[in-house]
C-alpha positions as CSV (number, residue, x, y, z in Angstrom):
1,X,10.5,-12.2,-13.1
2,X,13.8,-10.3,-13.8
3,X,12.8,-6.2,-13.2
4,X,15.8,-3.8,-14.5
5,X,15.7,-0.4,-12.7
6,X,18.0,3.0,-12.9
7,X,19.0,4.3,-9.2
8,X,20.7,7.5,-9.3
9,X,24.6,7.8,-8.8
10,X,24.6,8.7,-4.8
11,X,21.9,5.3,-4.4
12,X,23.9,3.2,-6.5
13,X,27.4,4.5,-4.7
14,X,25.9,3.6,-1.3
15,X,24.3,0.3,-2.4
16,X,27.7,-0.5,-3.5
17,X,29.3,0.4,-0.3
18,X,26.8,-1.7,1.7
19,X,27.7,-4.3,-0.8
20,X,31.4,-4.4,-0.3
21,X,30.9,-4.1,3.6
22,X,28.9,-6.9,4.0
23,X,29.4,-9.7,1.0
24,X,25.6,-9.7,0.1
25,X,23.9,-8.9,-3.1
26,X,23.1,-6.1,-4.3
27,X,19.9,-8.2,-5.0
28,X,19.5,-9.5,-1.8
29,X,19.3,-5.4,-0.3
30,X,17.1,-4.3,-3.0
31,X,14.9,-7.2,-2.9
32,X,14.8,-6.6,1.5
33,X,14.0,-2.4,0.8
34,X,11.1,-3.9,-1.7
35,X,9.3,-5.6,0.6
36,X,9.9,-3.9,3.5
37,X,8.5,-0.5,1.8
38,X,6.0,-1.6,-0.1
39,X,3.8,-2.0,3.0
40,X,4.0,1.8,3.7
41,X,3.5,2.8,0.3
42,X,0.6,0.4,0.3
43,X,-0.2,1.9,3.5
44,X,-0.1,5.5,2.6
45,X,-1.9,5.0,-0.9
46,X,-4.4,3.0,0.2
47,X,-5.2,5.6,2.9
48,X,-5.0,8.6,0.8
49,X,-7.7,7.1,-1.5
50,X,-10.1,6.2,2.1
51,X,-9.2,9.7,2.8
52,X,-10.7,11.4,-0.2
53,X,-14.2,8.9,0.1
54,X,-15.0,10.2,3.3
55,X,-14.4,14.0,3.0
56,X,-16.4,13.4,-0.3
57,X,-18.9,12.2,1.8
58,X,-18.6,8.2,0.1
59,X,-17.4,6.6,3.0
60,X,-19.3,5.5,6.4
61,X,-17.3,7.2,9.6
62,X,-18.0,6.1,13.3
63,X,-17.9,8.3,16.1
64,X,-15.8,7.2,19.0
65,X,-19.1,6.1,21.0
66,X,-20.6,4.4,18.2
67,X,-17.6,2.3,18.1
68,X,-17.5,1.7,21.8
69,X,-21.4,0.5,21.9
70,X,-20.9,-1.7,18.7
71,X,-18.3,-3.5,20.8
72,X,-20.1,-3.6,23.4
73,X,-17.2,-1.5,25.2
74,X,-20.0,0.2,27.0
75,X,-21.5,-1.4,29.7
């Protein structure tokens, strides 16, 4: 599914550089910064949102020795 997005001027100026250095795409580089930082943002956003359930009291926290005895990490 074709997507059409505006970078700013600097972006686009180095995207082209990286472009004309290499001989690859401009697609293949966009589609390689997509993937690769979607997992952070997915990282960071789905954090933020665990984040705000447990200092609003909605999410179930462990202490570090509830951990360890769960896993059997005890004995």
């Amino acid at each position: 599914m074709p997507i059409s997005i505006q970078l700013n001027r600097e972006t686009e100026q180095r995207l082209d550089f990286l472009v004309t250095q290499t001989g690859r795409s401009k697609a293949d580089y966009l589609r390689e910064i997509i993937e690769n930082g979607l997992e952070d943002i997915e990282d960071y956003y789905l954090a933020t949102d665990v984040l705000k359930r447990v200092r609003n009291g909605q999410e179930k926290i462990y202490s570090a020795g509830e951990v360890r005895k769960e896993l059997g990490l005890d004995d």
